[in-house]
C-alpha positions in Angstrom: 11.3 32.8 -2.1 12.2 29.9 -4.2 15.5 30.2 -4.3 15.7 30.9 -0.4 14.2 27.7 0.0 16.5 26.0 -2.3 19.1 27.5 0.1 17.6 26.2 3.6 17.2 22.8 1.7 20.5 22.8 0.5 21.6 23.6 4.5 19.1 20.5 5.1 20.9 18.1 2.8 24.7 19.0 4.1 24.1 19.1 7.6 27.0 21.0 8.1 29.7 18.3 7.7 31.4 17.1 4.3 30.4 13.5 4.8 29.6 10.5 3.0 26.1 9.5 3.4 24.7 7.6 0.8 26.3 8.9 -2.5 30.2 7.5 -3.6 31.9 10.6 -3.3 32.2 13.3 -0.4 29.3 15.7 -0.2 29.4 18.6 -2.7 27.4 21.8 -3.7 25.9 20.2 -6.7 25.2 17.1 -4.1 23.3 19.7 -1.8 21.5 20.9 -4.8 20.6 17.5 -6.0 18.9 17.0 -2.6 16.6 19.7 -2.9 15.5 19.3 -6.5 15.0 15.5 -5.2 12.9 16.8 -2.1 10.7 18.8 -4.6 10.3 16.9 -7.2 9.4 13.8 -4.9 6.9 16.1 -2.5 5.0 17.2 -5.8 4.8 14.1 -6.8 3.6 12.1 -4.0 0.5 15.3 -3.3 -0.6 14.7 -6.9 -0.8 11.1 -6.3 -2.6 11.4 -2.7 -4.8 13.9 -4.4 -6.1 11.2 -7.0 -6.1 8.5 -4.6 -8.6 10.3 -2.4 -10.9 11.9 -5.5 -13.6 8.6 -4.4 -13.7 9.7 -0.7 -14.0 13.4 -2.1 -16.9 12.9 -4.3 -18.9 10.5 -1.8 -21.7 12.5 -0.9 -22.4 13.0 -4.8 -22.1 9.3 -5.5 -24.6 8.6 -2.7 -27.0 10.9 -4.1 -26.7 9.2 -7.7 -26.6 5.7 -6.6 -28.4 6.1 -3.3 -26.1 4.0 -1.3 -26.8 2.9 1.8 -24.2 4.1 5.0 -22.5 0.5 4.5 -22.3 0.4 0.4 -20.3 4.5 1.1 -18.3 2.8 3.2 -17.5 0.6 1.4 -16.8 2.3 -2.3 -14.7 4.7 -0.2 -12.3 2.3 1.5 -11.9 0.2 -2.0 -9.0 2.4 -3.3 -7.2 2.4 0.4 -7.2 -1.3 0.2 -4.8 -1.5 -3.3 -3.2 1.4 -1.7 -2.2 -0.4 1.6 -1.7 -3.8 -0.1 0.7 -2.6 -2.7 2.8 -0.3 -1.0 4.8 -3.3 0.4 5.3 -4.6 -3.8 6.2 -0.8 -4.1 9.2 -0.4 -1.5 10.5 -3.6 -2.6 10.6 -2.4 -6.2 11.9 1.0 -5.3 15.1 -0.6 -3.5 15.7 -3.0 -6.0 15.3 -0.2 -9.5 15.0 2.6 -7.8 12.8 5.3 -6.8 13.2 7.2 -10.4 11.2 4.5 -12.1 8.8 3.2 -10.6 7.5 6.7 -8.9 7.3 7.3 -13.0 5.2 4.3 -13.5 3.0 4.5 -10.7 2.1 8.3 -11.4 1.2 6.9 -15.3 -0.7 4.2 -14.5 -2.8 5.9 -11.9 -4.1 7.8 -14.6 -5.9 4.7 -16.7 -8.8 4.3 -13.3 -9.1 7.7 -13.4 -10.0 7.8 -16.6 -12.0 5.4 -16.2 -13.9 6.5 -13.3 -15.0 10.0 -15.5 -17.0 7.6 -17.2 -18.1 5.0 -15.5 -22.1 5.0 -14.9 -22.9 2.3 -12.4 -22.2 1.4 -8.5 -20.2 -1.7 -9.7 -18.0 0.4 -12.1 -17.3 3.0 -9.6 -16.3 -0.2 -7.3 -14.0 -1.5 -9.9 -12.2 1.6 -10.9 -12.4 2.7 -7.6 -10.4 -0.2 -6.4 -7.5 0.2 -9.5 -7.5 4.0 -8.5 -5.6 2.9 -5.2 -2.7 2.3 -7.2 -1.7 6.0 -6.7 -1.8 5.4 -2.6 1.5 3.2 -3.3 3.9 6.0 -4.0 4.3 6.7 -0.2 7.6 4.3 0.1 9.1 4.8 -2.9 9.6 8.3 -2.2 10.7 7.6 1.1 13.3 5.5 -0.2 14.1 8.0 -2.8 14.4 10.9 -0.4 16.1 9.7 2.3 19.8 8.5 0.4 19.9 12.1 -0.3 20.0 13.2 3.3 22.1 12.3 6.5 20.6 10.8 9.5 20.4 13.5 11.3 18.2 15.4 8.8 16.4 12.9 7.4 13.4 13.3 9.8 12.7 16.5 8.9 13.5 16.0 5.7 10.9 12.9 5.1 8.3 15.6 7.3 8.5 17.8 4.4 7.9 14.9 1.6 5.4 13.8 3.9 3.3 17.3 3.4 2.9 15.6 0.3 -0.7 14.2 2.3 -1.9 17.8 1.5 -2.7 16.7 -1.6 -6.1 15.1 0.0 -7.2 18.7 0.6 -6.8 19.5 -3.1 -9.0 16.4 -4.1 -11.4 17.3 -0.7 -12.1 20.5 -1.4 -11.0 20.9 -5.0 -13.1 18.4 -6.5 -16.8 19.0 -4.8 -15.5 22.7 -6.4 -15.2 21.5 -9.5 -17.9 19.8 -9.8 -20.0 22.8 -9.3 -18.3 24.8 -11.8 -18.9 21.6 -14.4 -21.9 20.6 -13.4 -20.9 17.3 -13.3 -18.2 15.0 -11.3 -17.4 12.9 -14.5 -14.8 15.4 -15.8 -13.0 16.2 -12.3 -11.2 12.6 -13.1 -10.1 13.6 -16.4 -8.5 16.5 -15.0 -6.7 15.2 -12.5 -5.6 12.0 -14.4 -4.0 14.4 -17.2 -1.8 16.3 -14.1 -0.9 12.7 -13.3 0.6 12.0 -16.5 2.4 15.2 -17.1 4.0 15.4 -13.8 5.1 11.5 -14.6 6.9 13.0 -17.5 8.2 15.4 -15.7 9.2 13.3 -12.9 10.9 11.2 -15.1 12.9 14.2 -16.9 14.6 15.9 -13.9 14.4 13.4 -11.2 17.9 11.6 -10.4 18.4 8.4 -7.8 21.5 9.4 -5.3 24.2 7.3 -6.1 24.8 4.5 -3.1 27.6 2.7 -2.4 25.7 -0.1 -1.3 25.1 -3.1 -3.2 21.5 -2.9 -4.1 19.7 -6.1 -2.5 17.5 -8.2 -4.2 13.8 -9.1 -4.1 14.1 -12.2 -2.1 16.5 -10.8 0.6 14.6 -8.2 1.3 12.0 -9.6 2.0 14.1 -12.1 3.9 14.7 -9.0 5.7 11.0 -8.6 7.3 10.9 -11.9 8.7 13.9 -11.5 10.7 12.8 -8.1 12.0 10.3 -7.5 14.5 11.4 -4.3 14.8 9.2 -3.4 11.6 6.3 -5.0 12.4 6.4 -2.7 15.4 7.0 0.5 13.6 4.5 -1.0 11.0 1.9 -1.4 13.8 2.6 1.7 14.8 1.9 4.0 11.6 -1.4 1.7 11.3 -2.4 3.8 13.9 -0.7 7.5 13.6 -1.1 7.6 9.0 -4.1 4.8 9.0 -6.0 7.4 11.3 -5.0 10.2 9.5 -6.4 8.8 5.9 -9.6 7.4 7.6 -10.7 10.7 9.1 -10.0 12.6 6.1 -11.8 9.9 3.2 -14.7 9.6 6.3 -15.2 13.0 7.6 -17.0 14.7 4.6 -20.0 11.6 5.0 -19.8 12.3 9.4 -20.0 15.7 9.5 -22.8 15.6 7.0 -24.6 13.0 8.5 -23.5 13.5 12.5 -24.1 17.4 12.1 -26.5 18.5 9.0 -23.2 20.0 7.5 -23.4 21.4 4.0 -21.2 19.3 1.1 -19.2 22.1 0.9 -18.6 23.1 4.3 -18.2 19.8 5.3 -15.4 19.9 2.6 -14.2 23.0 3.9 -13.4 21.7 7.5 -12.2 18.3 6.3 -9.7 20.1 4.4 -8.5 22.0 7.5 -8.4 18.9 9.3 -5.7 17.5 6.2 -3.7 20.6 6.3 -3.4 20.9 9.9 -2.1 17.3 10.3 0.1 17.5 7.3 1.4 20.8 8.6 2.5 19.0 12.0 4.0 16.0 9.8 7.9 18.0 9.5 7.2 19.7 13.0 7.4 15.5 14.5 10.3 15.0 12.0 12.0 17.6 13.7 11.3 17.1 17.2 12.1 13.2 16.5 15.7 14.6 15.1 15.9 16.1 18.3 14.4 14.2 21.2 14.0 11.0 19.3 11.1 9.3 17.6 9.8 7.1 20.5 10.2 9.9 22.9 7.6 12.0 20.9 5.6 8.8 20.1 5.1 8.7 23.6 2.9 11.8 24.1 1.7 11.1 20.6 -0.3 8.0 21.7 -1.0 9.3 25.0 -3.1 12.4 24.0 -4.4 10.9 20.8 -6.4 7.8 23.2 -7.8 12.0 25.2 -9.1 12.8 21.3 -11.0 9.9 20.6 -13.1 10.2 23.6 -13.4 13.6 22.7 -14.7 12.9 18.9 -17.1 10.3 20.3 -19.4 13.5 21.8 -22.1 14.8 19.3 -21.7 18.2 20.4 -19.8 20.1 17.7 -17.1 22.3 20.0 -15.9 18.7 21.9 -16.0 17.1 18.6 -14.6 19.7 16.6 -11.4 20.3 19.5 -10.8 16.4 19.5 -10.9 16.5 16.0 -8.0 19.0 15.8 -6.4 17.9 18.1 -6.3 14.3 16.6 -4.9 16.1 13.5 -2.1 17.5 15.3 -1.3 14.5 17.2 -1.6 12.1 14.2 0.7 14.6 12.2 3.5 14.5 14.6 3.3 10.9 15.0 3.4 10.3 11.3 6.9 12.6 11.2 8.4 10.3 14.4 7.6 7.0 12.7 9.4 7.9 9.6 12.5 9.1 11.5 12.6 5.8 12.9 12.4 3.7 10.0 16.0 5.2 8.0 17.3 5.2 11.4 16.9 1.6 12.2 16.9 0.3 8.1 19.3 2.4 6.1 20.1 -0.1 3.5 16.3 -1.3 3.5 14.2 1.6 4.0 11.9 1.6 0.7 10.8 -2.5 1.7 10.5 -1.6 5.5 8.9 1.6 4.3 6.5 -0.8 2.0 5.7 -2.8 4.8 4.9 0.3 7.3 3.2 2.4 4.8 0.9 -1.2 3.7 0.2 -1.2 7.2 -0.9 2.5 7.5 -3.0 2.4 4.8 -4.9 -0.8 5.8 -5.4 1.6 9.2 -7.2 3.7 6.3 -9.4 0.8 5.0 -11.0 -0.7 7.7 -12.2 2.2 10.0 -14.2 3.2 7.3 -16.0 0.2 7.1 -16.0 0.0 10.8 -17.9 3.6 11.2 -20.1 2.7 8.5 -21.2 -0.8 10.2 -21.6 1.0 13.8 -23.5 3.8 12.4 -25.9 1.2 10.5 -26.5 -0.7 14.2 -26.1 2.1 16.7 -27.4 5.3 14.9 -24.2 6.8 16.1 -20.1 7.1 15.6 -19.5 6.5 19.1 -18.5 3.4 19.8 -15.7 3.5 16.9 -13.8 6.4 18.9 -13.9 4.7 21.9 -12.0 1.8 20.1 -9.5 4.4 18.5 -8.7 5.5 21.9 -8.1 2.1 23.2 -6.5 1.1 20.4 -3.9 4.5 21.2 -3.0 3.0 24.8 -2.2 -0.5 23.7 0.5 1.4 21.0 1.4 3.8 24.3 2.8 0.4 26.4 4.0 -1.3 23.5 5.9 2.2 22.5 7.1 2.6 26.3 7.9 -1.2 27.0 9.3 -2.5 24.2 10.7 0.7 21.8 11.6 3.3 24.5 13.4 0.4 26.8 15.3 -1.0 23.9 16.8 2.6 23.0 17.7 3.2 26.5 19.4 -0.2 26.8 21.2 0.9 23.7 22.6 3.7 25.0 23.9 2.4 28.0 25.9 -0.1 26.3 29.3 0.0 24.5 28.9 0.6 20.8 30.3 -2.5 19.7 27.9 -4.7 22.0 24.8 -2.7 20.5 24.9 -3.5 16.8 23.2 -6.6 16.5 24.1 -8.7 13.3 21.8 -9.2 10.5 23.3 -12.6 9.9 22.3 -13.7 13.2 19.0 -13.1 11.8 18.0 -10.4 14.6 16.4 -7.3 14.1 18.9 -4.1 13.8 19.5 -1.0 15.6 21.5 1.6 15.9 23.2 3.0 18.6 22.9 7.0 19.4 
């Protein structure tokens, strides 16, 4: 089975043409093969880290027991590592473009380790707050691998391709459902962090042994003009506002979910667990299937029913009857899946040369849509008994990215297309954000 894969990957990587697309010389078997090990070792790499990053929101309901936290104070502990996460996945990308994704997906894997550690033995509310914060540090591998990935692939590929790195997120089902399993079989949650920070390190090592960078012709930019870069691009911020929405949802619901089903429907830790999990796996499992329809149809075209639907869910999951709640909650999962795979086919497509700093910038973005729902839930519950009203705002929040989407991405592409080639590049020195034509 493995080496079937390795096949269909190497398929993946070629596209069919002997091209240049990233690498110095023409495309070659051992090229092909270098994109799958890449793809692998990268996928593995980025669940391992999601899975540590979300070992707070996993445990939750057994810090609240210990500590006896209040709705706001769980809120709170369980947002603290999405914040680092969001705020340094910008510092991340940037890094990644300018040393490449080899390195520092090394580094960060290693040094997510230390708060891990440090968490197993931690015995106070401010400790967990403190390591709990430094543990976020594993929730800025996201753009390094998709800066690492996507010089490996060709255009047209590279939106499934970055689908499949992007199942990577099933790593917060390991930590979900793994660790309130482990900690039954210990007897203890202290230990679950040791565990999972030794797999950190060793995968670093290993990371580190077999991974390669592709070899770009491209001049490698520096710090300062890539950043540049993002103020003369609106573009980003777009794409940027728009995986605030599709990832930021996505990490919310599954860090928050174990606390609202318990709470919302008298769930069980472990079955609450249980269906969290399901909701992680469903909406990593649709992550490649919007990569590939984006390849396909395009990215905005699939945003489009993406945001459309998704604003039908959240009025759905604002119901506390379980079968509405439990069909809006899947279907958010599926919807926020797919739109997580269209984003990232759009950010390659319109930054090739900068996609690990726009990639920073987006993924920052998506994971500050992870911090502050949290809070958000936790406040509304606090002063309305109820979940309600937060829904409600996530489906509003889905039709303002629906006319943005239709009026300002959809109406640029098709203006692209009906323009000569040479009239639609728009110059970077001009200081006007890029695009490609189709």
């Amino acid at each position: 089975m493995t080496n079937a894969f390795s096949r269909y990957l190497n398929l993946l990587s070629s596209g069919g043409e002997k091209v240049k697309y990233g690498g110095k010389a023409p495309v070659t078997d051992a090229f092909d093969s270098g994109a799958a090990r890449a793809l692998f070792l990268s996928t593995t790499a980025f669940a391992i880290s999601f899975a540590v990053w979300g070992l707070v929101a996993a445990l939750a309901p057994m810090f609240t027991q210990t500590y006896k936290l209040s709705a706001t104070q769980k809120s709170l502990l369980i947002a603290v590592p999405v914040l680092l996460g969001s705020l340094g996945r910008l510092p991340a990308g940037v890094l990644a473009d300018r040393f490449g994704g080899r390195r520092i997906f090394t580094a960060l894997l290693a040094l997510s380790a230390l708060p891990a550690l440090g968490l197993g033995f931690s015995n106070s509310y401010a400790q967990l707050l403190l390591f709990g914060f430094f543990l976020g540090i594993a929730g800025t591998t996201f753009p390094v691998g998709v800066g690492f990935i996507s010089k490996w692939f060709p255009p047209e590929r590279q939106g499934f391709a970055l689908g499949i790195y992007g199942m990577g997120n099933i790593g917060q089902s390991l930590a979900v459902f793994g660790a309130p399993a482990l900690a039954l079989y210990f007897g203890d949650w202290r230990p679950i962090f040791s565990v999972f920070a030794v797999v950190s390190l060793l995968w670093a090592v290993f990371f580190y042994l077999f991974a390669r960078d592709a070899v770009t012709a491209a001049r490698r930019q520096t710090l300062a003009e890539n950043l540049l870069m993002l103020q003369r691009s609106p573009l980003a911020w777009v794409l940027a506002l728009f995986y605030f929405l599709t990832f930021g949802g996505f990490v919310a619901l599954s860090i928050y979910l174990p606390t609202l089903l318990r709470e919302e429907f008298a769930l069980a830790p472990t079955d609450a667990g249980a269906r969290t999990a399901g909701f992680v796996i469903l909406a990593t499992l649709m992550r490649p299937v919007g990569g590939l329809f984006s390849d396909r149809y395009g990215g905005a075209r699939v945003l489009f029913f993406v945001f459309a639907l998704l604003a039908l869910m959240g009025l759905l999951m604002s119901t506390q009857w379980m079968p509405i709640f439990t069909i809006g909650a899947l279907g958010a999962a599926s919807l926020l899946g797919l739109g997580n795979g269209a984003v990232f086919k759009l950010v390659p497509q319109y930054f090739p040369e900068e996609t690990g700093t726009v990639t920073g910038l987006v993924g920052a973005f998506g994971g500050l849509g992870g911090f502050f729902p949290p809070l958000a839930l936790g406040l509304i519950r606090d002063a309305t008994g109820s979940y309600a009203l937060g829904f409600i705002l996530l489906s509003l929040f889905a039709l303002g990215c629906f006319a943005i989407n239709r009026f300002v991405i959809m109406s640029r592409d098709e203006a692209a297309r009906k323009s000569p080639p040479a009239k639609t590049q728009v110059s970077r020195q001009k200081g006007e954000s890029e695009t490609h034509t189709r």
